[in-house]
C-alpha positions in Angstrom: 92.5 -11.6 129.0 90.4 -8.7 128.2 87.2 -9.3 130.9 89.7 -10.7 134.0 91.5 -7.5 132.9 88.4 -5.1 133.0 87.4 -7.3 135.9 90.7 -6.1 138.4 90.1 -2.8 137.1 86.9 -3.1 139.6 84.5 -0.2 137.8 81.8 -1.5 140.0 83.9 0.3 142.7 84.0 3.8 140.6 80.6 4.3 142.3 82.4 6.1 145.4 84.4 8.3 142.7 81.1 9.8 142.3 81.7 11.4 145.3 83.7 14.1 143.5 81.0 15.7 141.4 78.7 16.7 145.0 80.6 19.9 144.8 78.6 20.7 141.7 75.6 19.8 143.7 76.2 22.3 146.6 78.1 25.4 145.1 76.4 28.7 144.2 77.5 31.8 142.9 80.0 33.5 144.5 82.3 36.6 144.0 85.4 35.4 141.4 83.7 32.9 139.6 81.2 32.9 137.0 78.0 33.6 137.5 76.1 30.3 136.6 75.2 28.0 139.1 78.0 25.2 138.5 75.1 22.3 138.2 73.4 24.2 134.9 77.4 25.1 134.0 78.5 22.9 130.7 82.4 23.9 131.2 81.7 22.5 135.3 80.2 19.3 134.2 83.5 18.5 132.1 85.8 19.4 134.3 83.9 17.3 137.1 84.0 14.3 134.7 87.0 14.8 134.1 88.1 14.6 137.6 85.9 11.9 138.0 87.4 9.9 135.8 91.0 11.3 136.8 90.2 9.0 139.8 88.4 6.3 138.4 92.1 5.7 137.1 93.6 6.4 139.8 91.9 3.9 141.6 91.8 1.2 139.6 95.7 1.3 139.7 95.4 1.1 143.4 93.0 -1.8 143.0 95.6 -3.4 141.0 98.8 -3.0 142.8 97.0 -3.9 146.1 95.7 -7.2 144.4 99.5 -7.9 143.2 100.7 -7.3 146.5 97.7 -9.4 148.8 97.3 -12.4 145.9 98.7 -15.0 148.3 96.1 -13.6 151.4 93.2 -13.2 149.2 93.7 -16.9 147.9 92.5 -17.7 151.9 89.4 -15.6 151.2 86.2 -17.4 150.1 85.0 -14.1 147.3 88.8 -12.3 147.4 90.1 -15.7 146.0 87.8 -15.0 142.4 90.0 -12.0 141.8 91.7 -11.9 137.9 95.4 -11.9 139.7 94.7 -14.5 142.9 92.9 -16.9 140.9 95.6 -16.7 137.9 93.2 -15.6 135.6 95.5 -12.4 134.9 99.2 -12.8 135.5 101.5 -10.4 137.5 103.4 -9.1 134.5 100.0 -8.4 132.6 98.3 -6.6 135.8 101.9 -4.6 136.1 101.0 -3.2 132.6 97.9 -2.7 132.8 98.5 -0.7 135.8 101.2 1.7 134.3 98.8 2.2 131.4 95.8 3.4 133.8 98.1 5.7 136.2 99.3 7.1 133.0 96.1 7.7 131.6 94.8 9.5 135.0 98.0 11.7 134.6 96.8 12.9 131.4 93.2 13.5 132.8 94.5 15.5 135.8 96.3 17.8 133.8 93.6 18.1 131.3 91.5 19.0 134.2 94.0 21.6 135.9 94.0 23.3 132.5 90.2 23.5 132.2 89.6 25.2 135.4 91.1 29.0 134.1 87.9 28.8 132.1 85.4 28.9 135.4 86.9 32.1 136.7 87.2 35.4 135.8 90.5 37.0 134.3 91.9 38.6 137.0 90.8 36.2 139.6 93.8 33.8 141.8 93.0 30.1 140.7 95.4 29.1 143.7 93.2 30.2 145.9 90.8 26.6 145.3 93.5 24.6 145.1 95.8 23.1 142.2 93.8 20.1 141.0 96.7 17.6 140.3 97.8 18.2 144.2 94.6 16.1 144.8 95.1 12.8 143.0 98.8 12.8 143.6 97.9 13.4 147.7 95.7 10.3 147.1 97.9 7.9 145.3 100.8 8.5 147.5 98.1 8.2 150.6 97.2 4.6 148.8 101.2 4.1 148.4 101.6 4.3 152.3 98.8 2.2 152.9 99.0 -0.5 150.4 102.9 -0.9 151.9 102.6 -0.3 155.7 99.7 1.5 157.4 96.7 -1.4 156.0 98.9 -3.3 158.6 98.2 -0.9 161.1 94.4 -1.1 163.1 92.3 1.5 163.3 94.5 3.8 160.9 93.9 1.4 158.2 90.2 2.6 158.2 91.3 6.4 158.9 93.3 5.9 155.3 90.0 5.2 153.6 88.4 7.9 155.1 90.6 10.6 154.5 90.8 9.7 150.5 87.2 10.3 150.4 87.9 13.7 151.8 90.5 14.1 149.0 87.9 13.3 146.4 85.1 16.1 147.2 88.4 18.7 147.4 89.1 17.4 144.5 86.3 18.1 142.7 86.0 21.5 144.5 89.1 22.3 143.1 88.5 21.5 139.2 85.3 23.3 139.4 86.9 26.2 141.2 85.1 26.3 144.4 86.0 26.6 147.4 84.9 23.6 149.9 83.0 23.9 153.1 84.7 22.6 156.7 81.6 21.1 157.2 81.2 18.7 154.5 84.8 17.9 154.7 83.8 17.0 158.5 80.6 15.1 157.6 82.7 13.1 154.4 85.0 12.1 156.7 82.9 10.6 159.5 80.5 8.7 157.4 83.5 7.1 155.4 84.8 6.1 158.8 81.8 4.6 159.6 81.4 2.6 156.2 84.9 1.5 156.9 84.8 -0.3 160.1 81.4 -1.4 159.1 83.1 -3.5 156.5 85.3 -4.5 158.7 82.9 -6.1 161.5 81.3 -7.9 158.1 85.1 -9.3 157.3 85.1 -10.2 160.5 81.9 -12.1 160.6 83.5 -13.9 157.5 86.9 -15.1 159.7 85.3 -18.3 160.0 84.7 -19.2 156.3 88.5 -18.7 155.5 91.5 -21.0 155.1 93.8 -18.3 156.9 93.7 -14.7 158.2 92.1 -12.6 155.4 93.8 -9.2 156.7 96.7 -8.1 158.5 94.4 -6.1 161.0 92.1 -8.5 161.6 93.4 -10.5 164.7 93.4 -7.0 165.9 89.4 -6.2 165.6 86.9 -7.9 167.6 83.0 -7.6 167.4 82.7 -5.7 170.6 85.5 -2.8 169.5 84.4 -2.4 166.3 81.0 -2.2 167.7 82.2 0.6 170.3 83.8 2.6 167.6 80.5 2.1 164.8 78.3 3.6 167.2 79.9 6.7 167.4 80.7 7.5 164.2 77.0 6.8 163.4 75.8 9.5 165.7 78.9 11.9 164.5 78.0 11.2 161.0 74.2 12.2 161.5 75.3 15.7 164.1 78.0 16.8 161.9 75.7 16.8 158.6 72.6 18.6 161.3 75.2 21.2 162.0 76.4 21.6 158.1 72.7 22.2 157.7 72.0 25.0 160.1 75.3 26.8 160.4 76.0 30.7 159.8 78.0 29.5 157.0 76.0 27.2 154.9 72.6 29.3 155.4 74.9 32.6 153.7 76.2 30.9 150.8 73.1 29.4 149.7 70.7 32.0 151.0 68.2 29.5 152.8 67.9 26.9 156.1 65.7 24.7 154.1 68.5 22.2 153.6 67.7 21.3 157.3 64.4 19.1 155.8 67.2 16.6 154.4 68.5 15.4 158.1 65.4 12.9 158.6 66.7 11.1 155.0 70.2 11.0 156.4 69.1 9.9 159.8 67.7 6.9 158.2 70.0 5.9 155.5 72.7 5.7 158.2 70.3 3.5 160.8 69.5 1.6 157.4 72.6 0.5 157.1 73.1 -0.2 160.5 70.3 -2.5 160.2 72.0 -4.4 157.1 75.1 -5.2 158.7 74.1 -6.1 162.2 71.0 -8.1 160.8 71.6 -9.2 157.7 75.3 -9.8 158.0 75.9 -7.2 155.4 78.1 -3.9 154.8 80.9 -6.0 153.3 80.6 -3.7 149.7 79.3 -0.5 150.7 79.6 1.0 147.3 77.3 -2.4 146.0 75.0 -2.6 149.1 74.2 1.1 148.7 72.6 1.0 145.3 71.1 -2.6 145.6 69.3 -2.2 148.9 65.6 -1.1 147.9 65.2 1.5 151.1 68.3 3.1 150.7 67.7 3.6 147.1 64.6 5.5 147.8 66.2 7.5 150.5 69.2 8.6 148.5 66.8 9.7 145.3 64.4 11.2 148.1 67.4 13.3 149.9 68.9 14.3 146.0 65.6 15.3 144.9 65.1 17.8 147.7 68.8 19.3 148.0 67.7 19.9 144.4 64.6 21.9 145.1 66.1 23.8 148.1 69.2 24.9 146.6 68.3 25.0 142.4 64.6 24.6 142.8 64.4 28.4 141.5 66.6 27.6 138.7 64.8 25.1 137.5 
């Protein structure tokens, strides 16, 4: 039982946990907190990995409960059907195990993580002030909880629900380093995860016609023309919103340049990339496997990294 077990876990899907160490990426120095730039920062890096695996856990106990609960629907689906628990390769009672023993293992990460962060801040300094860590994956499982039970059943809010927990994420890991998180890349996180969501969508819907049954409860509810009204502009918001993180008052003061404004042409194309994969190839159906197998969007994403690095660390290299 050991590989369908690893298998439902899904750590191909860990990819978009990843999300939570960017804050270690975009922070610099500020008054409170130590002085080292939290990428070149030893203590940071655990307690981002840490988090990072805090919901890596979390997750994966999501994945599991919401295959217990969809196993008869995702027997009507021609990939979901492979899954450990709908194909009977993993039984209920084993998945229900292996689930408690993941959540319980993300509880002990969280509060190892909450304890870690006094170390990234001086003395006298409030930690409250960027957040209690645990607040983060317990706002996210109970956010799964709700959807998993009623609001996947519910359209457009079903995709809102995936979007806001990967908002959670990055203040998540903003919080176990002991940063404080910009508006802006809460607004730009939020719009692009929309997007991804109801791109998978229009691919599940694409994919009606080689099931046995209806896939999802939503489903009947999406057609090609809404979801393409609603993919549109979340493209163009995803695109603006990161412009304006770029050039605003506020980003240029806490990292002491504009330069990040050269990184908008390597988001502008990644997002029209992928707009090209799922309206031409069909694709879009695993954004977190599409983005790191797709030869163009791999170069764009190490192209954007490598010059965030140069503009923000570049002198600390």
């Amino acid at each position: 039982m050991l590989l369908p077990a690893l298998k439902a876990l899904r750590p191909h899907q860990w990819v978009k946990n990843l999300l939570v160490l960017a804050p270690l990426l975009f922070f610099t120095p500020q008054d409170g907190t130590s002085g080292l730039p939290r990428l070149f920062d030893p203590i940071a890096w655990q307690q981002a990995l840490l988090a990072c695996a805090t919901f890596c856990l979390t997750a994966s106990g999501v994945y599991l409960l919401n295959d217990i609960l969809d196993r008869d629907a995702d027997r009507l689906h021609p990939k979901k059907r492979l899954r450990p628990i709908a194909s009977g390769a993993l039984s209920v009672g084993a998945a229900m195990m292996l689930l408690a023993l993941v959540w319980a293992g993300a509880g002990a990460c969280a509060w190892a993580t909450q304890a870690g962060s006094r170390q990234l801040v001086h003395a006298n300094a409030d930690l409250s002030q960027y957040g209690w860590f645990v607040s983060w994956p317990i706002g996210y499982l109970a956010l799964n909880l709700l959807y998993s039970f009623w609001w996947k059943r519910v359209v457009v809010l079903d995709c809102m629900c995936i979007a806001i927990g990967f908002g959670i994420r990055v203040h998540a890991g903003a919080s176990a380093i002991a940063v404080a998180t910009s508006h802006w890349i809460m607004l730009c996180t939020f719009f692009f995860a929309l997007f991804l969501a109801f791109c998978k969508r229009l691919e599940e819907l694409g994919r009606q016609t080689e099931s046995s049954g209806q896939t999802r409860a939503t489903m009947s509810d999406y057609s090609e023309a809404l979801l393409g009204m609603i993919i549109g502009p979340l493209a163009a918001l995803s695109i603006l919103t990161y412009a304006l993180y770029t050039v605003s008052p506020e980003t240029i003061a806490r990292h002491r340049t504009d330069a990040l404004l050269y990184t908008v042409p390597f988001v502008t194309y990644g997002v029209f990339r992928y707009l090209f994969l799922v309206y031409r190839r069909s694709e879009g159906g695993d954004p977190s496997k599409l983005l790191f197998r797709d030869p163009p969007l791999v170069i764009t994403g190490l192209g954007y990294l490598s010059v965030v690095m140069f503009v923000l660390h570049g002198r600390n290299l």
